[in-house]
CHARMM-style PDB file with segment names, atoms N, HN, CA, C and O in Angstrom:
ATOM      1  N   UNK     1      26.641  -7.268   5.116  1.00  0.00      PROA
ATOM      2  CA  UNK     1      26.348  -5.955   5.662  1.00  0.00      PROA
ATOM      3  C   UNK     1      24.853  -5.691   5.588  1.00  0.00      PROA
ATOM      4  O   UNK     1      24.254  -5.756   4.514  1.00  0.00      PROA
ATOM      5  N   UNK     2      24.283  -5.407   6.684  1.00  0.00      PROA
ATOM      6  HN  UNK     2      24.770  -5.354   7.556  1.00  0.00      PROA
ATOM      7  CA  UNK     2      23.270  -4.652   7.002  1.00  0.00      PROA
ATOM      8  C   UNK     2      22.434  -3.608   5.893  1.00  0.00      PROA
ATOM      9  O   UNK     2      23.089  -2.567   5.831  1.00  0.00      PROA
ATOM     10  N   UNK     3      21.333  -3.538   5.084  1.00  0.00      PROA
ATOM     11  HN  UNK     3      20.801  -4.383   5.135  1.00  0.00      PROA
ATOM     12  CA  UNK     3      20.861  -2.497   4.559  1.00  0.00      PROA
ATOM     13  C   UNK     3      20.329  -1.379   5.780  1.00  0.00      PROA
ATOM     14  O   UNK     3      19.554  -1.672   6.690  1.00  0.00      PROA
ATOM     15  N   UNK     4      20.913  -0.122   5.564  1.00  0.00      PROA
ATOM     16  HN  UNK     4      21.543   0.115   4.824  1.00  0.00      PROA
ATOM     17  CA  UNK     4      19.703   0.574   6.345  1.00  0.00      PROA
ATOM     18  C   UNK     4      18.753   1.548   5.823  1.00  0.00      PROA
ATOM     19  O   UNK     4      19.196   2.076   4.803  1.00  0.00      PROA
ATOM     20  N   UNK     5      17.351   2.061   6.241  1.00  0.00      PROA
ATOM     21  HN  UNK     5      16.992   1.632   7.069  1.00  0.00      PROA
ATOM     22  CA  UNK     5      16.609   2.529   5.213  1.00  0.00      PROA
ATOM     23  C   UNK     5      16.535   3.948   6.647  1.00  0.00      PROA
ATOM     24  O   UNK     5      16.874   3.785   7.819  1.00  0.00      PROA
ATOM     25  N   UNK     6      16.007   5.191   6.036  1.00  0.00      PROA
ATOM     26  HN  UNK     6      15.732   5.323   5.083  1.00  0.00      PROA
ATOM     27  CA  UNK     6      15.614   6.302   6.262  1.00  0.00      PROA
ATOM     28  C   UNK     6      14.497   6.418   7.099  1.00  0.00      PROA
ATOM     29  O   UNK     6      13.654   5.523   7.030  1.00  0.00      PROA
ATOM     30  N   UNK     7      14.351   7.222   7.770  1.00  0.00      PROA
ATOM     31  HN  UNK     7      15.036   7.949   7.826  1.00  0.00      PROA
ATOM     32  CA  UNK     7      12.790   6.858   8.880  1.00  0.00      PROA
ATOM     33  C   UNK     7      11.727   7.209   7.288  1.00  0.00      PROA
ATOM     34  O   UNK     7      10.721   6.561   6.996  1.00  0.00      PROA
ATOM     35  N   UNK     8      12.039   7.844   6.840  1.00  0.00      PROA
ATOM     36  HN  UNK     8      12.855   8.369   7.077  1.00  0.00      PROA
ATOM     37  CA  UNK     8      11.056   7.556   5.598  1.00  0.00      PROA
ATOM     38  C   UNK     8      10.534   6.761   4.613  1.00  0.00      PROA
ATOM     39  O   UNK     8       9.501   6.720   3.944  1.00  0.00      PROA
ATOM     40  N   UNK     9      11.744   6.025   4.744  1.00  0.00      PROA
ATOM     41  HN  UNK     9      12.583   6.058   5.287  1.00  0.00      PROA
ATOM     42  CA  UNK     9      11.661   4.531   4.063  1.00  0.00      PROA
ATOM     43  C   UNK     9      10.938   3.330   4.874  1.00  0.00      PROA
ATOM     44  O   UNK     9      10.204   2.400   4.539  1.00  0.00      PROA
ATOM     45  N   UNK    10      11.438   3.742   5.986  1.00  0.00      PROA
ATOM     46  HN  UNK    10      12.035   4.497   6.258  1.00  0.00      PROA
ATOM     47  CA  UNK    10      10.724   2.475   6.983  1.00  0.00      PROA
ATOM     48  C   UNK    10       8.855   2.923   7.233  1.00  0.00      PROA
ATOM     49  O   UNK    10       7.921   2.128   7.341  1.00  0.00      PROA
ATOM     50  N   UNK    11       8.805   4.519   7.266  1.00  0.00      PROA
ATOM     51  HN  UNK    11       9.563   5.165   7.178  1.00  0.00      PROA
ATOM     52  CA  UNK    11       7.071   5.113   7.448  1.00  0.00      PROA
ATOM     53  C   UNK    11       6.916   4.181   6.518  1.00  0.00      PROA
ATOM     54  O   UNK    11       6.773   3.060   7.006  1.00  0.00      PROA
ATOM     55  N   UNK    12       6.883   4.242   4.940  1.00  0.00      PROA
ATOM     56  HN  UNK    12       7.000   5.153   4.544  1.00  0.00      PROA
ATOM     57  CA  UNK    12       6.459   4.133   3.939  1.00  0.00      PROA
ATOM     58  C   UNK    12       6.393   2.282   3.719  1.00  0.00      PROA
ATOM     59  O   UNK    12       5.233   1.882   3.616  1.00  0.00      PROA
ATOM     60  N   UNK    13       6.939   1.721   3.679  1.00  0.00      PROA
ATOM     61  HN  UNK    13       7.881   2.046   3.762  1.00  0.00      PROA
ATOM     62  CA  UNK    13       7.462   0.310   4.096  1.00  0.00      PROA
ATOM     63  C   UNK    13       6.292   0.026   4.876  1.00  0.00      PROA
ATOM     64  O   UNK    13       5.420  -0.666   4.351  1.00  0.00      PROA
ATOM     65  N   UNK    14       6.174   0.342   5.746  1.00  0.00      PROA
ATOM     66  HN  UNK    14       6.882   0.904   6.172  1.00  0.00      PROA
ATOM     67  CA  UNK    14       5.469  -0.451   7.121  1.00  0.00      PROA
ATOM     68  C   UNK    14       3.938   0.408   7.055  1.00  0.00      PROA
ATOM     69  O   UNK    14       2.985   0.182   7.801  1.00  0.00      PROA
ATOM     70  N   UNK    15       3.994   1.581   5.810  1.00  0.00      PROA
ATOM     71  HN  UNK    15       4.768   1.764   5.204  1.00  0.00      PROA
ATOM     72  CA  UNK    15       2.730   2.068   5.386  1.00  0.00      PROA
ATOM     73  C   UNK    15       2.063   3.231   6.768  1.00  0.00      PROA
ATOM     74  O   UNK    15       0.929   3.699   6.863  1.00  0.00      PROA
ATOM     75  N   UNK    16       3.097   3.395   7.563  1.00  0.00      PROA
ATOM     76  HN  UNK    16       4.018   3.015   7.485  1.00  0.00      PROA
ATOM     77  CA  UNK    16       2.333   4.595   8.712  1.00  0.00      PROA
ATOM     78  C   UNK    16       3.173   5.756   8.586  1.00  0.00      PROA
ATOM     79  O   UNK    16       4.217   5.813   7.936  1.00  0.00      PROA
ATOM     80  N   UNK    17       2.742   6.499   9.129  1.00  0.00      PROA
ATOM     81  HN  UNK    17       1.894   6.453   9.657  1.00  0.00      PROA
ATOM     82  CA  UNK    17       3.852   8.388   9.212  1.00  0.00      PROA
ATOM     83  C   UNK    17       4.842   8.189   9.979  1.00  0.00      PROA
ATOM     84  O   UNK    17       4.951   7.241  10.757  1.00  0.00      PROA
ATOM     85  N   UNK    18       5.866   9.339   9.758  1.00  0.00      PROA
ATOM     86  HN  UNK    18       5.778  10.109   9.126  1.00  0.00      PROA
ATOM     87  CA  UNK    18       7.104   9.183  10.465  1.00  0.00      PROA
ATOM     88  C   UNK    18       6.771   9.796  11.622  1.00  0.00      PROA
ATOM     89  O   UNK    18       7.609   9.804  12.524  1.00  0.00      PROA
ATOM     90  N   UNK    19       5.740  10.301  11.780  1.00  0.00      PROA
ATOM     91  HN  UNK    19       5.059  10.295  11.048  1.00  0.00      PROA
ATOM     92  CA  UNK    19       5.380  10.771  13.402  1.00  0.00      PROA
ATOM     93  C   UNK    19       4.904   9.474  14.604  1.00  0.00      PROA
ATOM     94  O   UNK    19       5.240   9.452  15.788  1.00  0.00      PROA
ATOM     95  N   UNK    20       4.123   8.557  13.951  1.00  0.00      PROA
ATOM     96  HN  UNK    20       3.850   8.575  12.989  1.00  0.00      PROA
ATOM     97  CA  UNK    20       4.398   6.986  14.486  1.00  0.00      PROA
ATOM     98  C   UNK    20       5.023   6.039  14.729  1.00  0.00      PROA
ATOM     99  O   UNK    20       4.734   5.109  15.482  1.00  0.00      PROA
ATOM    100  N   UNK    21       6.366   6.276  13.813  1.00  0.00      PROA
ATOM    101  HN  UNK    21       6.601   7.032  13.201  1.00  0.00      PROA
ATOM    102  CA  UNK    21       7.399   5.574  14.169  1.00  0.00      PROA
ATOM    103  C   UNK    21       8.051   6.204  15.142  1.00  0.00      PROA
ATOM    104  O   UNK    21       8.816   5.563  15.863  1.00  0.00      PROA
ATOM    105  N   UNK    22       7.868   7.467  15.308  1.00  0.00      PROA
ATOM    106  HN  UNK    22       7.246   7.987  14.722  1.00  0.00      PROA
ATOM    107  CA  UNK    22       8.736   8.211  16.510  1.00  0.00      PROA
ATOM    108  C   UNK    22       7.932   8.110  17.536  1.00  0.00      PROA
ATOM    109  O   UNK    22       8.479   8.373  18.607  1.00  0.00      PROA
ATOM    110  N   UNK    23       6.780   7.811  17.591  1.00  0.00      PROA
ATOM    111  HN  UNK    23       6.335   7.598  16.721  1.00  0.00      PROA
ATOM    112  CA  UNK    23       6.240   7.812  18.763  1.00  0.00      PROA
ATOM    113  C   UNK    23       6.521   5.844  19.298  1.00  0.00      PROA
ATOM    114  O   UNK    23       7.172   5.538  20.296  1.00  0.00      PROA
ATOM    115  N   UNK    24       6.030   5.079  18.602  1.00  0.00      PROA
ATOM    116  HN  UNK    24       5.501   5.327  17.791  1.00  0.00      PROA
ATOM    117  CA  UNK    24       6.589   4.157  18.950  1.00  0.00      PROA
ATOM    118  C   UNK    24       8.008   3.877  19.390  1.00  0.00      PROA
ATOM    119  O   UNK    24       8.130   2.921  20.155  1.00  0.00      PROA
ATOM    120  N   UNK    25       8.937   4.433  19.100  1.00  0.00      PROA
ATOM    121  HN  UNK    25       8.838   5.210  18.478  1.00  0.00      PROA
ATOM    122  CA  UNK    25       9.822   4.596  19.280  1.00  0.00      PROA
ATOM    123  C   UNK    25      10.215   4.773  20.980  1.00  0.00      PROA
ATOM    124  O   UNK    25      10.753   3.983  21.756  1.00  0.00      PROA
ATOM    125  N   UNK    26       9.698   6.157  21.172  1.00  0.00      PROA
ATOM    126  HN  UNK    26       9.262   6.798  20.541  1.00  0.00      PROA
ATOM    127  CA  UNK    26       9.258   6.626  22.061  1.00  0.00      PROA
ATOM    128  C   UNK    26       8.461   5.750  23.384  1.00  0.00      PROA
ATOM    129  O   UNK    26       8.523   6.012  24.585  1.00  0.00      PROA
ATOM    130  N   UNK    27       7.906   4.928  22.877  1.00  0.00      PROA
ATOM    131  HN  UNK    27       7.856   4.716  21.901  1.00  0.00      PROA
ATOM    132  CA  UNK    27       7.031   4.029  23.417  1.00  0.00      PROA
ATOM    133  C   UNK    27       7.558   2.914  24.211  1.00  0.00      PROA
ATOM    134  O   UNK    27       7.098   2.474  25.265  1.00  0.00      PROA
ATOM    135  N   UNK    28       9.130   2.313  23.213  1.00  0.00      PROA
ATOM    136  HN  UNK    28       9.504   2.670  22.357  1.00  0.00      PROA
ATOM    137  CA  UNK    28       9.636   1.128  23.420  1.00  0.00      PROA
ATOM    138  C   UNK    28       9.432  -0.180  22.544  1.00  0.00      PROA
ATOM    139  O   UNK    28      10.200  -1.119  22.336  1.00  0.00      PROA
ATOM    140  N   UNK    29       7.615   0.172  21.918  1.00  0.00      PROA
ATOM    141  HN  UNK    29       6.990   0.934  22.086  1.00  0.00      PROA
ATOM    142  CA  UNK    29       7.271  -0.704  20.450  1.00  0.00      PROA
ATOM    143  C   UNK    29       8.425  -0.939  19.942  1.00  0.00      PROA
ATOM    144  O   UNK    29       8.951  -2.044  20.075  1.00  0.00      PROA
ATOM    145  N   UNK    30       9.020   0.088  19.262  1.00  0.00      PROA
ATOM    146  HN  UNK    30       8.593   0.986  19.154  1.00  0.00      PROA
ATOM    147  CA  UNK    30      10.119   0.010  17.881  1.00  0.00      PROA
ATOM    148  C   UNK    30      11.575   0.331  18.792  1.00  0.00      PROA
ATOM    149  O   UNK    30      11.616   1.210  19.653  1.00  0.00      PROA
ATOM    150  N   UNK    31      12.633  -0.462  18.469  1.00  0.00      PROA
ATOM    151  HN  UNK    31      12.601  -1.176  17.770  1.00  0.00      PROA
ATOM    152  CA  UNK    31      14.017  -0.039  18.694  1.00  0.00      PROA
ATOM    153  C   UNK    31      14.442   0.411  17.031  1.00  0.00      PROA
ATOM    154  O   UNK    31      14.033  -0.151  16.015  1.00  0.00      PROA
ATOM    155  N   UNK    32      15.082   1.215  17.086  1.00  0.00      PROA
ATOM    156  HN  UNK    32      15.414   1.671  17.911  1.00  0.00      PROA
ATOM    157  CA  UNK    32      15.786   1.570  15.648  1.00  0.00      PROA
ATOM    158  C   UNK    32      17.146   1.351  16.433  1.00  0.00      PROA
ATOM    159  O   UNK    32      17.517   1.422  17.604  1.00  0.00      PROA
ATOM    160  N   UNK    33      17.720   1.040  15.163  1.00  0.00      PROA
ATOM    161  HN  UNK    33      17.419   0.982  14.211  1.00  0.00      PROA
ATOM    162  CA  UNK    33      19.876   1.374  15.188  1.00  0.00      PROA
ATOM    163  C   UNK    33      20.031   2.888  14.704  1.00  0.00      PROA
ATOM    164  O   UNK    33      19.768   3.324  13.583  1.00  0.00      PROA
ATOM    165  N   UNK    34      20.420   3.445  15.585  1.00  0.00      PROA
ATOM    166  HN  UNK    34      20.633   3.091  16.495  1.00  0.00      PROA
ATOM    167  CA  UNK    34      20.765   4.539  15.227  1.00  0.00      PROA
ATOM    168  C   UNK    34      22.347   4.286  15.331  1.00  0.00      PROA
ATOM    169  O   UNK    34      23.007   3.622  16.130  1.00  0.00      PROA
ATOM    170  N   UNK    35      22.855   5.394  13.752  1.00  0.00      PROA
ATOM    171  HN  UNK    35      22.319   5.933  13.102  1.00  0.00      PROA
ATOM    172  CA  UNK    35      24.432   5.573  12.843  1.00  0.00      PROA
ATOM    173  C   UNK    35      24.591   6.513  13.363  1.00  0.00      PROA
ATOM    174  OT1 UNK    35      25.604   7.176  13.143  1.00  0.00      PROA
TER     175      UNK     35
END
């Protein structure tokens, strides 16, 4: 099974804000799995 971490866990992890991961996100950069 899969770990999954929190968009806060992953900001912090990958060392940028959770406003960057949403924008990447946004972007197409980042796919998340969304539960």
């Amino acid at each position: 099974m899969k770990s999954l971490a929190s968009i806060g866990e992953a900001a912090k992890a990958l060392g940028v804000s959770i406003t960057t991961l949403r924008r990447w996100e946004a972007s197409g950069r980042l796919v998340p799995e969304h539960t």
